[in-house]
TORKOL-4160 file (C-alpha; in steps of 0.2 Angstrom, whole numbers, padded with zeros to 4 digits, m for minus):
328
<pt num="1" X="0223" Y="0072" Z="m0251"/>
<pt num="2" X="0238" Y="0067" Z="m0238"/>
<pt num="3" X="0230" Y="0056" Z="m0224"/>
<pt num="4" X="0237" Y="0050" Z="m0210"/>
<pt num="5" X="0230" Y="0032" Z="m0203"/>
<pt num="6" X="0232" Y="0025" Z="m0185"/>
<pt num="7" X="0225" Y="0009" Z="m0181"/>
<pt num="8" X="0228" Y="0001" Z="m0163"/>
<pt num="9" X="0222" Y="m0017" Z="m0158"/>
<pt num="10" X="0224" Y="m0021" Z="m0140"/>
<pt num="11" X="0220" Y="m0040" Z="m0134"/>
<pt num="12" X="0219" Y="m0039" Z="m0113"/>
<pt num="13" X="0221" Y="m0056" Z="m0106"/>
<pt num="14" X="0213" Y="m0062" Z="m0090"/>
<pt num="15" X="0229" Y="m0073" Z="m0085"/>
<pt num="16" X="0245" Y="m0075" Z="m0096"/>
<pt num="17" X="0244" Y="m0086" Z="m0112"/>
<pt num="18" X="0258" Y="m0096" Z="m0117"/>
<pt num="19" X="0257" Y="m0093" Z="m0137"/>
<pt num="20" X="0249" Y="m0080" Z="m0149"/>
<pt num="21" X="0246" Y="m0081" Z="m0168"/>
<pt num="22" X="0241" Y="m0067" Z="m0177"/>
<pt num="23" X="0238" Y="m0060" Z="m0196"/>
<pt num="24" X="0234" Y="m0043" Z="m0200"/>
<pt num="25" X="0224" Y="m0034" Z="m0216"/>
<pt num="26" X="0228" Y="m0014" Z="m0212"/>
<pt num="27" X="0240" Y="m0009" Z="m0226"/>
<pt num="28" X="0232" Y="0002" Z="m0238"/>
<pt num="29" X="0232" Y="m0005" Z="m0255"/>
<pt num="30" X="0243" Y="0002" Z="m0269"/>
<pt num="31" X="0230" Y="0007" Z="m0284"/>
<pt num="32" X="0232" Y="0021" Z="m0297"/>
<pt num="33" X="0220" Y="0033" Z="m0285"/>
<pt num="34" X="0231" Y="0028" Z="m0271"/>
<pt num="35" X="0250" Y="0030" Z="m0265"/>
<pt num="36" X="0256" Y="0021" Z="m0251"/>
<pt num="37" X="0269" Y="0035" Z="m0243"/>
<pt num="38" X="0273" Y="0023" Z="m0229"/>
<pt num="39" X="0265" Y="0010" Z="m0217"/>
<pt num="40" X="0273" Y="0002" Z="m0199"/>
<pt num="41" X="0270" Y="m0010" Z="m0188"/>
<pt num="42" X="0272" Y="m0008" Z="m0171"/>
<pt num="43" X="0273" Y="m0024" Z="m0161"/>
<pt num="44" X="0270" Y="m0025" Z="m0138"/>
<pt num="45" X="0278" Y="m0039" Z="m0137"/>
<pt num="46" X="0289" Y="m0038" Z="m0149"/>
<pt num="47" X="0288" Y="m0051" Z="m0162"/>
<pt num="48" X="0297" Y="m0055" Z="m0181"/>
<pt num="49" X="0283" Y="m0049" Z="m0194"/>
<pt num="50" X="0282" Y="m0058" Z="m0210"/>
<pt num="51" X="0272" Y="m0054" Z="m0224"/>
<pt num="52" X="0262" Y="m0062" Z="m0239"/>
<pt num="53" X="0249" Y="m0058" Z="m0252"/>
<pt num="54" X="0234" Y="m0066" Z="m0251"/>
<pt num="55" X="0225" Y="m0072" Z="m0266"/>
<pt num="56" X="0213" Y="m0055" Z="m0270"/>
<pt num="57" X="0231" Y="m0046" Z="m0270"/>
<pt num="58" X="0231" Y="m0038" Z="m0251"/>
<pt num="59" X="0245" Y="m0037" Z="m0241"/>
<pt num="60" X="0245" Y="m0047" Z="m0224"/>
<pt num="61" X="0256" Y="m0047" Z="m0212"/>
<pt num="62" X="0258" Y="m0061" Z="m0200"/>
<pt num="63" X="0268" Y="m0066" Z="m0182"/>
<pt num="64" X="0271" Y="m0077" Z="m0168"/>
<pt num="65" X="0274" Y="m0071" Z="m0151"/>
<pt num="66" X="0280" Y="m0088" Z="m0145"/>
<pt num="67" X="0282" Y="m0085" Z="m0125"/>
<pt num="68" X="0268" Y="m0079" Z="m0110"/>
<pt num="69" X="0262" Y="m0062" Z="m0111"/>
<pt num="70" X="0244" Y="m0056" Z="m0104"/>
<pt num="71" X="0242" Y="m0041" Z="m0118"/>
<pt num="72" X="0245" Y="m0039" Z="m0137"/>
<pt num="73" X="0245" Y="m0023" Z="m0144"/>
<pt num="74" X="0247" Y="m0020" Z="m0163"/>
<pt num="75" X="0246" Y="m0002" Z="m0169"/>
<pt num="76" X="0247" Y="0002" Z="m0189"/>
<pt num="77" X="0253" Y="0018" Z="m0195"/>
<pt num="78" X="0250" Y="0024" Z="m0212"/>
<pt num="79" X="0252" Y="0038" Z="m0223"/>
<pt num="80" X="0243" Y="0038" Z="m0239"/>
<pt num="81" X="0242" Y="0052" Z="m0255"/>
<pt num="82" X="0224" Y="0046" Z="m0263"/>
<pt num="83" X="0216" Y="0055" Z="m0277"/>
<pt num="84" X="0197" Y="0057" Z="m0283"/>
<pt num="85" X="0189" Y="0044" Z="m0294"/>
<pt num="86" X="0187" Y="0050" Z="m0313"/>
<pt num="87" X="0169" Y="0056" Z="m0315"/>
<pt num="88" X="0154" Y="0044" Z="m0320"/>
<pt num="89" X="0143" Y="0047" Z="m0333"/>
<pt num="90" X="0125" Y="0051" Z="m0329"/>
<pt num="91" X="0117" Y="0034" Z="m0336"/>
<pt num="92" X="0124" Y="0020" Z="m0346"/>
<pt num="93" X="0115" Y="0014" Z="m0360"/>
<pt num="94" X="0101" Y="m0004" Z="m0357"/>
<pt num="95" X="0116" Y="m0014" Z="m0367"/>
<pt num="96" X="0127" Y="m0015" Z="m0350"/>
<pt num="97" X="0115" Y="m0029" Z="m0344"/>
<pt num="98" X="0117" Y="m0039" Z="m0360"/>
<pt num="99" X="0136" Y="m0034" Z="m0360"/>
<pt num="100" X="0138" Y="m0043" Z="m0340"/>
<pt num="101" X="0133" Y="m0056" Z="m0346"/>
<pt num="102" X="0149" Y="m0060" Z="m0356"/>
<pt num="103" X="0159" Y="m0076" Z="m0353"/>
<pt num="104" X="0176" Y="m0064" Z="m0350"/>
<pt num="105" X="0165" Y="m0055" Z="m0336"/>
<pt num="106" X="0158" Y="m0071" Z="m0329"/>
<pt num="107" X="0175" Y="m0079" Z="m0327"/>
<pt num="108" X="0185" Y="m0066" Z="m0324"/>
<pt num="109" X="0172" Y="m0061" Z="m0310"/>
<pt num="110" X="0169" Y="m0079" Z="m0303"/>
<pt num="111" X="0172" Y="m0074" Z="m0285"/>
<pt num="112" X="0161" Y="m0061" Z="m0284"/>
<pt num="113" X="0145" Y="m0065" Z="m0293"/>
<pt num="114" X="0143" Y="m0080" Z="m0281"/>
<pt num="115" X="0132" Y="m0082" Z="m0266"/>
<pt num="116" X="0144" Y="m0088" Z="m0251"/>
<pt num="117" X="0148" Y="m0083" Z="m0232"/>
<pt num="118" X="0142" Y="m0066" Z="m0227"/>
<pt num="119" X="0131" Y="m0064" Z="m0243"/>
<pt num="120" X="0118" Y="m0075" Z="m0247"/>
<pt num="121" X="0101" Y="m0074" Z="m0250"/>
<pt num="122" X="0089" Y="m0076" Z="m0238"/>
<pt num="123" X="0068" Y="m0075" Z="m0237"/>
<pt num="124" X="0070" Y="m0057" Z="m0226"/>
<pt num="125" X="0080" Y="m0051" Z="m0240"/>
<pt num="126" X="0067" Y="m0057" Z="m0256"/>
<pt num="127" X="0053" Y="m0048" Z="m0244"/>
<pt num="128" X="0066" Y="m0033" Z="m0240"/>
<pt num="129" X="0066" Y="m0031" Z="m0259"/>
<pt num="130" X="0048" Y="m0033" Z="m0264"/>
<pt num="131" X="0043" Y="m0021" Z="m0249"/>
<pt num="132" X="0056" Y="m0007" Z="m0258"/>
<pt num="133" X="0053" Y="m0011" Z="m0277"/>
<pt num="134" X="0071" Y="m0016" Z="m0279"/>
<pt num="135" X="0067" Y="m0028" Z="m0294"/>
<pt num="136" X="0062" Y="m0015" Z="m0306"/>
<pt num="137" X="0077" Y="m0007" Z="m0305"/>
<pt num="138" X="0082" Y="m0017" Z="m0317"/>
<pt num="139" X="0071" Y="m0007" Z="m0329"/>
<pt num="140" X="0086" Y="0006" Z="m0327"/>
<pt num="141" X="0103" Y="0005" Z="m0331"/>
<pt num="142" X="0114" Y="m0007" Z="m0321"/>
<pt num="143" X="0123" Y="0010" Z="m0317"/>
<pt num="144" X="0107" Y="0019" Z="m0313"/>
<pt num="145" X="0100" Y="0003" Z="m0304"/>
<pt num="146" X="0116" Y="0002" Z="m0291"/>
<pt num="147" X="0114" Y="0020" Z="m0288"/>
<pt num="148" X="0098" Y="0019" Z="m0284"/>
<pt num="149" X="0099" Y="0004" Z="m0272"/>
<pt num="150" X="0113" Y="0012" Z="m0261"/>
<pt num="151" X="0099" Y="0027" Z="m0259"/>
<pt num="152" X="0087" Y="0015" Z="m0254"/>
<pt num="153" X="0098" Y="0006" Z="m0241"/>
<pt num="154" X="0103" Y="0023" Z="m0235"/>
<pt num="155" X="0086" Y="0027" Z="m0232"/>
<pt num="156" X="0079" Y="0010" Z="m0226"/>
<pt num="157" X="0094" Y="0008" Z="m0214"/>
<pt num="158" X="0098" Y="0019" Z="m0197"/>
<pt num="159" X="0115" Y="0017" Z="m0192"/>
<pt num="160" X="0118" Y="0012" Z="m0176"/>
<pt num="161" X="0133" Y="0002" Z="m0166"/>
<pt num="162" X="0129" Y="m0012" Z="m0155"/>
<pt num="163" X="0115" Y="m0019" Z="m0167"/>
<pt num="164" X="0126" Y="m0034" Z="m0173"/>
<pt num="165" X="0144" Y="m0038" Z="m0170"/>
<pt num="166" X="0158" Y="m0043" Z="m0183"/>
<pt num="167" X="0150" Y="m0061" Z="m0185"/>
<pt num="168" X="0130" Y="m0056" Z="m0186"/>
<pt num="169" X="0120" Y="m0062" Z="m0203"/>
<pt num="170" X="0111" Y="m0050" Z="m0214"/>
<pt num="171" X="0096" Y="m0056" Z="m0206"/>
<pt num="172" X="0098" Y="m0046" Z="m0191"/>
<pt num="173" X="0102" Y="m0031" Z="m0198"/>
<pt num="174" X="0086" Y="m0034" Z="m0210"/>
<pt num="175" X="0076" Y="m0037" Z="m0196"/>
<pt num="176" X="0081" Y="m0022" Z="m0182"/>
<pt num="177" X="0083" Y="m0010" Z="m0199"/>
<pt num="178" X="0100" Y="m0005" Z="m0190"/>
<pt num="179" X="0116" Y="m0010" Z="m0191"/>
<pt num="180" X="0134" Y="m0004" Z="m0197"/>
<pt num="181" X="0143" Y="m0001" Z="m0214"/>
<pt num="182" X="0147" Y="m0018" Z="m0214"/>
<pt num="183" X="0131" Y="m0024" Z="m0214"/>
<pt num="184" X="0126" Y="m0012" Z="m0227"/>
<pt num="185" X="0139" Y="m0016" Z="m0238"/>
<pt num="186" X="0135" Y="m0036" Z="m0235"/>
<pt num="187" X="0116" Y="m0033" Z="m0242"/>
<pt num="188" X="0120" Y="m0020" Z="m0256"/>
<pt num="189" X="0133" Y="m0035" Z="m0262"/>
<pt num="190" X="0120" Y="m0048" Z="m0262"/>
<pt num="191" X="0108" Y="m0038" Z="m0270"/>
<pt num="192" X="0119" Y="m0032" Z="m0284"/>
<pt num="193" X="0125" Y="m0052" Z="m0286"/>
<pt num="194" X="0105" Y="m0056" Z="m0287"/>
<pt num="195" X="0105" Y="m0046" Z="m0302"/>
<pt num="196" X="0122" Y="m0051" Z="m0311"/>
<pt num="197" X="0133" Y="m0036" Z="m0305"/>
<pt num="198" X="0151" Y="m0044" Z="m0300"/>
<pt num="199" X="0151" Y="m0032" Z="m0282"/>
<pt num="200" X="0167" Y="m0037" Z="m0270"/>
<pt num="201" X="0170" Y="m0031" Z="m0251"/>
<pt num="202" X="0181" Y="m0016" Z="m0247"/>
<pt num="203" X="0189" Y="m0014" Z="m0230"/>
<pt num="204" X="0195" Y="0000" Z="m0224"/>
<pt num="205" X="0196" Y="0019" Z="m0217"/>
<pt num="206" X="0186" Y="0033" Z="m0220"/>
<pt num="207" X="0191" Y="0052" Z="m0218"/>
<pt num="208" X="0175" Y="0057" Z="m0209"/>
<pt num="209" X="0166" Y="0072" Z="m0211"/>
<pt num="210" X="0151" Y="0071" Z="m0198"/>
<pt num="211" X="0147" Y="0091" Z="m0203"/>
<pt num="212" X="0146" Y="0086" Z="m0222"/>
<pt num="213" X="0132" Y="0073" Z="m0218"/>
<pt num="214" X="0144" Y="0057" Z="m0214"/>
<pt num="215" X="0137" Y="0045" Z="m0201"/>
<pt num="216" X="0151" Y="0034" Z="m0199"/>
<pt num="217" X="0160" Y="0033" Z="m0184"/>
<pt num="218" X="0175" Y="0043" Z="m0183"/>
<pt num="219" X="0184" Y="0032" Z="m0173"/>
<pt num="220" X="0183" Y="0014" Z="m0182"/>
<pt num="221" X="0189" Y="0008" Z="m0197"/>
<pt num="222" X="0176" Y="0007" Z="m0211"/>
<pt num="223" X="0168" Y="m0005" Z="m0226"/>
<pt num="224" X="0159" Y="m0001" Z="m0243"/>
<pt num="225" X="0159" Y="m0011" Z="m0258"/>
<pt num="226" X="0165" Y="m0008" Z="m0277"/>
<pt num="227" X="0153" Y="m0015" Z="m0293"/>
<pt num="228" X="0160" Y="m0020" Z="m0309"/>
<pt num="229" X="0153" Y="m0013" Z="m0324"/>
<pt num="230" X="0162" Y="m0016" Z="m0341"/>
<pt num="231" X="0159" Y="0002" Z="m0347"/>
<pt num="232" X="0168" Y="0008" Z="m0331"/>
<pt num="233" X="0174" Y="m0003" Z="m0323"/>
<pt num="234" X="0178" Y="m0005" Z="m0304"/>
<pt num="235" X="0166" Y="0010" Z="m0294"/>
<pt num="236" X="0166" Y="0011" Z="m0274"/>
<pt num="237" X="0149" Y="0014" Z="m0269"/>
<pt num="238" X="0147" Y="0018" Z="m0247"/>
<pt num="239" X="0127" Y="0016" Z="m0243"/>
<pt num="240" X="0131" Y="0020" Z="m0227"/>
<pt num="241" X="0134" Y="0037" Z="m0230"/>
<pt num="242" X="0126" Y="0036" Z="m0247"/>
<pt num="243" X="0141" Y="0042" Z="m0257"/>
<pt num="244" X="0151" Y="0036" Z="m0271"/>
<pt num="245" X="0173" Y="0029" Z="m0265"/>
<pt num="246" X="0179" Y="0044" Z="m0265"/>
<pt num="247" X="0197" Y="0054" Z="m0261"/>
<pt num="248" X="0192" Y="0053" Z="m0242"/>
<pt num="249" X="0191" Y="0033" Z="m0245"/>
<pt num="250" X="0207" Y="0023" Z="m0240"/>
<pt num="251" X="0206" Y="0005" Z="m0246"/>
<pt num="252" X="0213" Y="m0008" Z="m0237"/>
<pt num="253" X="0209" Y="m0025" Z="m0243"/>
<pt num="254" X="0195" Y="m0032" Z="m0254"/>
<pt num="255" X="0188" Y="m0049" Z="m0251"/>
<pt num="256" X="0172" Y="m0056" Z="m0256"/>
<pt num="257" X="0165" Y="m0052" Z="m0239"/>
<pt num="258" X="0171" Y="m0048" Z="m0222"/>
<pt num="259" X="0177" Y="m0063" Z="m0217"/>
<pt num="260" X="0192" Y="m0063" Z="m0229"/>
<pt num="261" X="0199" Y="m0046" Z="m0224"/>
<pt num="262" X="0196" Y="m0044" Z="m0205"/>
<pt num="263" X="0210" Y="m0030" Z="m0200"/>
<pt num="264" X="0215" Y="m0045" Z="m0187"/>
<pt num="265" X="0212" Y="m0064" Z="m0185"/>
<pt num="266" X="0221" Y="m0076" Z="m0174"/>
<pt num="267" X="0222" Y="m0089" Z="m0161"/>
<pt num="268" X="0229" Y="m0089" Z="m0144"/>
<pt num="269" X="0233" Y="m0104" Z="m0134"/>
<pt num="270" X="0227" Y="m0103" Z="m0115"/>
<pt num="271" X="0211" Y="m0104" Z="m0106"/>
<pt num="272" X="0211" Y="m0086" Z="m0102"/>
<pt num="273" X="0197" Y="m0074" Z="m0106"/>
<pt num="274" X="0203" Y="m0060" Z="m0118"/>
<pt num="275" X="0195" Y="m0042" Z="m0118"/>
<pt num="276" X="0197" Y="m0034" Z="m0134"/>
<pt num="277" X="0198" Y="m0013" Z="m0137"/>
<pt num="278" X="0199" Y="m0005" Z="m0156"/>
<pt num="279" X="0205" Y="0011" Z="m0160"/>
<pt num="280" X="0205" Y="0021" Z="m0176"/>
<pt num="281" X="0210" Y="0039" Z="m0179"/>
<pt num="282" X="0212" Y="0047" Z="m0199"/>
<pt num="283" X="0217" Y="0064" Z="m0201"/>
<pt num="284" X="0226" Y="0077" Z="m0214"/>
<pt num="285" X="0244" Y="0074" Z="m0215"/>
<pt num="286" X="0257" Y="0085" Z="m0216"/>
<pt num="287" X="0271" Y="0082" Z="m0234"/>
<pt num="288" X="0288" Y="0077" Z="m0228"/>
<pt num="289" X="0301" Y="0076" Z="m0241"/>
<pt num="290" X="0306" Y="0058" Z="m0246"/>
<pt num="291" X="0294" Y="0049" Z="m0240"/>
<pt num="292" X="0299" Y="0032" Z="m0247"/>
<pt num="293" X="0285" Y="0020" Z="m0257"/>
<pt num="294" X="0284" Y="0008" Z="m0247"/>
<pt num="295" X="0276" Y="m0012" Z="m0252"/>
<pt num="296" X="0284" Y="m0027" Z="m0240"/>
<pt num="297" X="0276" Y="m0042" Z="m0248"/>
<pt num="298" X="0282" Y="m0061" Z="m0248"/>
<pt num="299" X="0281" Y="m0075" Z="m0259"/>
<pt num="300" X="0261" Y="m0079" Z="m0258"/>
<pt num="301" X="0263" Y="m0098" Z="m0255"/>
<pt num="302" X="0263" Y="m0096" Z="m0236"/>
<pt num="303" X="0245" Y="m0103" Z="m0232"/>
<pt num="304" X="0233" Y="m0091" Z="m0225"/>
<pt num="305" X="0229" Y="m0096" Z="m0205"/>
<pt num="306" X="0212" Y="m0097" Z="m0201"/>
<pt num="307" X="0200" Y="m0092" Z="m0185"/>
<pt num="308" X="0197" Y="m0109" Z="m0180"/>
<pt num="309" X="0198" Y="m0116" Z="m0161"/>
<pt num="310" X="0215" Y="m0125" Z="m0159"/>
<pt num="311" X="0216" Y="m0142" Z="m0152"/>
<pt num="312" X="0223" Y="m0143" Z="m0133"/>
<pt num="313" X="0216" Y="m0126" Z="m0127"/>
<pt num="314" X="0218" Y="m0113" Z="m0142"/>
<pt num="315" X="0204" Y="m0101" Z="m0140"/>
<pt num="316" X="0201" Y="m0092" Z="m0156"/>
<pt num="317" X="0201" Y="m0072" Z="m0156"/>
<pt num="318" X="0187" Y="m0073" Z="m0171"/>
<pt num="319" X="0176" Y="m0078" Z="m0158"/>
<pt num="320" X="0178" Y="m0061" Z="m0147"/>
<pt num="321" X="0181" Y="m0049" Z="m0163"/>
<pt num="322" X="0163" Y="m0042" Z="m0158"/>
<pt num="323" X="0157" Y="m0025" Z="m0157"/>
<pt num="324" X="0174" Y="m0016" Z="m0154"/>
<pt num="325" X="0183" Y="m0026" Z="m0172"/>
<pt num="326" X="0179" Y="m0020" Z="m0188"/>
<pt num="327" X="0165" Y="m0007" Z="m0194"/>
<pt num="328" X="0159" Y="m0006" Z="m0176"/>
């Protein structure tokens, strides 16, 4: 399938600010389900782009616009050629529990077996799971078993914007029984860790197809989350529209939760209030001959540049990524 990806980021400002530092996570990644035709970065103002790869292997791309301005807009074009997954058995045998807990799979799968940031446990998620049965999965198959938990939280779980923003706990959506695909993908990855199941954070796009039975919003980008299994390895799993990664799934970055692949993160310096406005559109595109394969990445030593307030007025743009940033 040929899709076409436009991603605009707008940051209004209330009054000019003097400086703006930005990175972004919006290329698609390069995997054997998924070409990269060609991607752009369009800059208002213009700015010199630079680019890095972090260290789960996304691209990020990262500027300075150096003078006063009172808007930044970035709008990310893509064209990407992805291709379905290969089919998964029906069941996998009891001895995948046994074989997750190999020394190769714990090391190789440090990252995402531990409890950290976004996903952790918490006393609403041990009583979400008692109230739903979700220990004796584990009778099952660890295939079976994740399977099984994405219907669960697709059932449990009405989707709705507005619930929680980009930096709410998984306590609020546990609580309100409401939420968005990030928070969806934030408690299926804790539960699957709970059980020994390396599970890691996609962001990214989703070809949606509201008459098929998709609830995402068209109009935003999208997050699910892939488990490791040795006997399969890598498999997307999208509990909010309770379906497997498939060839309407564009992968952008993958983290161990959201806060390492925001689609924007950056700092400004300036007391002004900043209003922020998303826009996501994917749709069918049509072949062109030559489309070039297309990967700009740097030497990954440049450090990754955080969210954090600066010194002498820097007001961070984490802090107002809300309901319009990522998933919402």
């Amino acid at each position: 399938m040929l899709l076409e990806v436009r991603h605009v980021t707008r940051y209004h400002y209330a009054a000019p600010v003097r400086e703006s530092v930005m990175e972004v996570w919006m290329q698609p990644q390069k995997t054997p389900r998924q070409r990269l035709a060609s991607f752009d970065l369009e800059l208002d103002p213009a700015a010199q782009v630079f680019s890095y790869a972090d260290p789960f292997g996304n691209a990020v791309y990262h500027f300075d616009v150096p003078h006063p301005h009172d808007q930044l807009t970035i709008t990310a074009r893509s064209v990407v050629e992805t291709s379905a997954p290969d089919p998964l058995p029906e069941a996998l045998d009891l001895g995948e529990w046994d074989r997750l807990k190999s020394d190769r799979v714990l090391v190789e799968n440090f990252d995402f077996l531990r409890h950290q940031g976004f996903c952790v446990e918490t006393d609403a998620l041990r009583t979400f799971a008692a109230e739903h049965g979700l220990d004796r999965l584990r009778d099952r198959d660890p295939l079976t078993a994740v399977r099984r938990l994405a219907e669960t939280l697709y059932d449990a779980f009405d989707y709705e914007p507005g619930v929680t923003d980009a930096e709410s706990p998984i306590d609020l959506a546990l609580s309100a029984r409401r939420g968005v695909c990030q928070d969806f993908a934030h408690i299926m990855i804790t539960l699957c860790r709970s059980w020994g199941i390396p599970a890691r954070y996609v962001s990214g796009y989703l070809f949606t197809d509201r008459e098929g039975g998709d609830r995402s919003d068209p109009d935003a980008s999208h997050a699910w989350l892939e488990v490791f299994l040795p006997s399969t390895r890598w498999i997307g799993f999208d509990p909010t529209n309770n379906t497997l990664a498939g060839e309407r799934h564009i992968s952008a970055a993958i983290g161990r939760d959201y806060a390492d692949v925001p689609p924007s993160r950056g700092v400004y310096k300036g007391e002004a209030e900043s209003q922020l406005a998303v826009g996501v559109n994917v749709r069918r595109a049509r072949p062109t001959a030559g489309e070039p394969e297309f990967m700009r990445l740097a030497s990954p030593s440049f450090a990754r540049g955080g969210g954090r307030r600066r010194p002498g007025g820097g007001a961070s743009l984490l802090e107002r990524q809300q309901q319009q940033q990522q998933q919402q």
